[in-house]
Structure formats: C-alpha cells, structure tokens
Backbone as CSV, one residue per row, in Angstrom:
resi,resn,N_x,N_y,N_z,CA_x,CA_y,CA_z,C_x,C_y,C_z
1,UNK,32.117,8.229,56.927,33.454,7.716,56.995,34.364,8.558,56.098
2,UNK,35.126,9.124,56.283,36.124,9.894,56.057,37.679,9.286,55.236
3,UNK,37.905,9.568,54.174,38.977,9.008,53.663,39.981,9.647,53.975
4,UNK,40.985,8.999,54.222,42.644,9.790,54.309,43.583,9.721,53.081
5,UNK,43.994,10.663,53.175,45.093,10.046,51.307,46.500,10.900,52.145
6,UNK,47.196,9.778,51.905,48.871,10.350,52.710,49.596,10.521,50.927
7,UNK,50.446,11.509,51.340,51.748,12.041,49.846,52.933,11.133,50.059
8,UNK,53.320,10.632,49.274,54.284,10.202,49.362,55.895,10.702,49.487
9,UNK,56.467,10.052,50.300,57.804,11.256,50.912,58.539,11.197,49.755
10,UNK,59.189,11.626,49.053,60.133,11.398,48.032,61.462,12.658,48.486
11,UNK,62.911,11.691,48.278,63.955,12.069,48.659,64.567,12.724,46.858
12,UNK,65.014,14.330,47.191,65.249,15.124,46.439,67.022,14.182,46.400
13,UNK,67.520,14.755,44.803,69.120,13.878,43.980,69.485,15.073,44.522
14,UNK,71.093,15.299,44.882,71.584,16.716,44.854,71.433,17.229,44.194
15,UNK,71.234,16.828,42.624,71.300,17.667,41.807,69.723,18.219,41.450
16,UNK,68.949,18.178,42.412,67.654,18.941,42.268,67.625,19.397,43.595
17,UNK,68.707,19.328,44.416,68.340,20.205,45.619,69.569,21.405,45.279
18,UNK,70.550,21.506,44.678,71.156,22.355,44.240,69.875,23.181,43.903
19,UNK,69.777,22.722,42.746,68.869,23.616,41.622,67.791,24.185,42.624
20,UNK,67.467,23.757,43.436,66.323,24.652,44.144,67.231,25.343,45.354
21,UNK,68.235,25.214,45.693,68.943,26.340,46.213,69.143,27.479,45.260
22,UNK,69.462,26.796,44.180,69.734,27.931,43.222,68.831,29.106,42.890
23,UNK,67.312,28.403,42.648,66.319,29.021,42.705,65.821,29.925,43.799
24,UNK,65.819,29.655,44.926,65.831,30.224,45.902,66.525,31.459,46.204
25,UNK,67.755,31.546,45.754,69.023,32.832,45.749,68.417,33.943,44.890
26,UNK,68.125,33.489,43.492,67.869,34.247,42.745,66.386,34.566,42.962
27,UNK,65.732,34.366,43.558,64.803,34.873,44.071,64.490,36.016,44.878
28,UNK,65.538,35.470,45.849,66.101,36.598,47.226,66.593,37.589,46.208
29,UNK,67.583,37.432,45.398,67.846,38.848,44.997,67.209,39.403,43.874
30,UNK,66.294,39.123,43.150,65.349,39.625,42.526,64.440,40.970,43.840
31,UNK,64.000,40.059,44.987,63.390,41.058,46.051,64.356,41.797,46.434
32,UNK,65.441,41.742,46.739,66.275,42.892,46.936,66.579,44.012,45.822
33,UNK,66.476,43.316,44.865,66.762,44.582,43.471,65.624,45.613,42.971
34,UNK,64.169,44.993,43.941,63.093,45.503,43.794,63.273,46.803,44.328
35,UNK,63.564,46.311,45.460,63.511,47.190,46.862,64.568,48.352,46.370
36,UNK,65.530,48.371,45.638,66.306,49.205,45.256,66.128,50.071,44.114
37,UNK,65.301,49.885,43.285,64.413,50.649,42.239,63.739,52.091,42.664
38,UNK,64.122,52.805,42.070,62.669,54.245,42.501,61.975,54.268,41.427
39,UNK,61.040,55.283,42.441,59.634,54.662,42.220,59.211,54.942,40.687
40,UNK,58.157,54.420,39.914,57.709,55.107,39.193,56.978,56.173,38.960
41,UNK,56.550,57.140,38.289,55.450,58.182,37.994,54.762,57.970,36.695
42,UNK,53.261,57.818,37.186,52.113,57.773,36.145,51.865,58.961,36.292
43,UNK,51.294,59.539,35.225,50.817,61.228,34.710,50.097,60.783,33.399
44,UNK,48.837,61.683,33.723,47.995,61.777,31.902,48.539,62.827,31.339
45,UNK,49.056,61.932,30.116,49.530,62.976,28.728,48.724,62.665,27.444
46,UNK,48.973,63.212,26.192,48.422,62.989,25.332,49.704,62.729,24.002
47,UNK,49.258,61.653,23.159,50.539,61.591,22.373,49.751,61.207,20.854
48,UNK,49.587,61.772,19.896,49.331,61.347,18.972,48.056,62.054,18.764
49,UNK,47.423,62.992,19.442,46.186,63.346,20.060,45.718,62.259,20.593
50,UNK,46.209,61.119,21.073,45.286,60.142,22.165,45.898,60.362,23.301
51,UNK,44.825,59.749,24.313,44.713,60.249,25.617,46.138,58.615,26.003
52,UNK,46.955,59.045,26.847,47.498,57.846,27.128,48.304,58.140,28.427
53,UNK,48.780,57.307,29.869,48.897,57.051,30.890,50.517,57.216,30.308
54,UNK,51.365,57.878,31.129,52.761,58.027,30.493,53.392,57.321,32.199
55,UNK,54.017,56.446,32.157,54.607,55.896,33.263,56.443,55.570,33.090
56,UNK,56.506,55.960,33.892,58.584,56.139,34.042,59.231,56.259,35.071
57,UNK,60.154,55.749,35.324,61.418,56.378,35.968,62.783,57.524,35.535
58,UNK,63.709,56.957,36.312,65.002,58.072,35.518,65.572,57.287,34.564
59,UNK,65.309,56.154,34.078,65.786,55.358,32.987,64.887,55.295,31.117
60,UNK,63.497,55.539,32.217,62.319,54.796,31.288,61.491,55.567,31.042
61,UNK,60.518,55.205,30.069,59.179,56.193,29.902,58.797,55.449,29.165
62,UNK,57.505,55.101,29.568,56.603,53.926,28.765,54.715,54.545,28.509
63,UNK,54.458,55.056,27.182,53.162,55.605,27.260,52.161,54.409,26.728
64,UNK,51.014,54.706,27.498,50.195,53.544,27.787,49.037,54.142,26.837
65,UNK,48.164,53.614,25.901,47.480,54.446,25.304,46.123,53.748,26.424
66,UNK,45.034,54.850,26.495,43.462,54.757,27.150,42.670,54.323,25.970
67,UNK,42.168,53.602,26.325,40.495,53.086,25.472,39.621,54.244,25.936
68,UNK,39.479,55.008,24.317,37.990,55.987,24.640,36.599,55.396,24.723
C-alpha cells in the first residue's frame, strides 16, 4: 500500500511575488553580462620561484599558486 503526501498550495503576498520577480530579472541579467565577458587565459608561469596557474583577462590577472 502506497502512501500519498499532497503540498500544500500556498498563495504568494505581492510583496513576495514582487521580490521574486525581482529576483528573477537580476538573474536574467547576471546571464547576459556573462555572455558579454571575454574569455579568460590560463598559462603556467612561475612567481616567487613557485610554479603557479596565472589566469586573466584585459582587466585582471589572478596567479594561482600549484601544490608541489
């Protein structure tokens, strides 16, 4: 015999269906701002004499140090 369990419907206040419109927008344009980014470049460099993963764009440069 098989149990059923039903959710209960619950009706969203405007003011939490705003807020999840809201959420929703800024979502969408988070993925659009992605999409508009170029790309990064990883390259092995060495900085300090350690071996470390150097990753960037035309803004950035972020060196990653390697576990020897």
């Amino acid at each position: 015999m098989h149990k059923t369990f039903e959710l209960p419907i619950r009706r969203y206040s405007r003011k939490r269906a705003r807020t999840a419109r809201l959420v929703r927008a800024s979502l969408l344009l988070a993925a659009v701002s992605c999409l508009a980014q170029t790309a990064s470049v990883v390259t092995d460099a060495s900085v300090y004499n350690r071996p470390v993963l150097l990753m960037g764009n035309d803004k950035l440069e972020v060196a990653i140090v390697r576990r020897v």
